[in-house]
C-alpha positions, 0 to 999 in steps of 0.5 A: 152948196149945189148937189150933184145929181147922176142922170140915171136915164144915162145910166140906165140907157144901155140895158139888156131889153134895149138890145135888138131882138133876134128877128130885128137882127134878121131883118138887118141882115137881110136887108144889107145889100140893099143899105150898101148899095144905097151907101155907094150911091151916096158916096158917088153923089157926095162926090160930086157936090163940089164939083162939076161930074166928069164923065166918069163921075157920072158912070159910077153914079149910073153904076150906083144907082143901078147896084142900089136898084136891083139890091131893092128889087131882089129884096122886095120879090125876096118878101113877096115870095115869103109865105106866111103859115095860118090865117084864112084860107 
């Protein structure tokens, strides 16, 4: 006879300390222009895989690319302007 035994890993996987933090949260928040630019991007370039790019194809990659650009250079001079309170003077 075989004994059936429960995965408690399983089980166990989805408890309350797993979930994100609130600063994690943040993070994502403020980073998600950034993610759906880059999301368009790939969906424009997904697009074109099994296909010679029109013209237009290659007007919404351009497109893409440059939302996905200024979404990243609007989140990395949002983090230089961050100050941070203590430390050396």
């Amino acid at each position: 006879m075989e004994h059936i035994v429960t995965v408690q890993d399983a089980v166990t996987a989805f408890e309350p300390w797993l979930e994100p933090t609130a600063a994690e949260l943040d993070a994502i928040e403020l980073e998600m222009p950034l993610i759906l630019a880059d999301v368009d991007l790939l969906d424009a370039q997904i697009t074109t895989l099994d296909r010679v790019p029109s013209e237009l194809d290659a007007r919404r990659i351009r497109r893409a690319r440059r939302r996905a650009l200024a979404a990243r250079r609007g989140l990395s001079n949002r983090a230089a302007t961050v100050t941070f309170s203590g430390g050396a003077a």
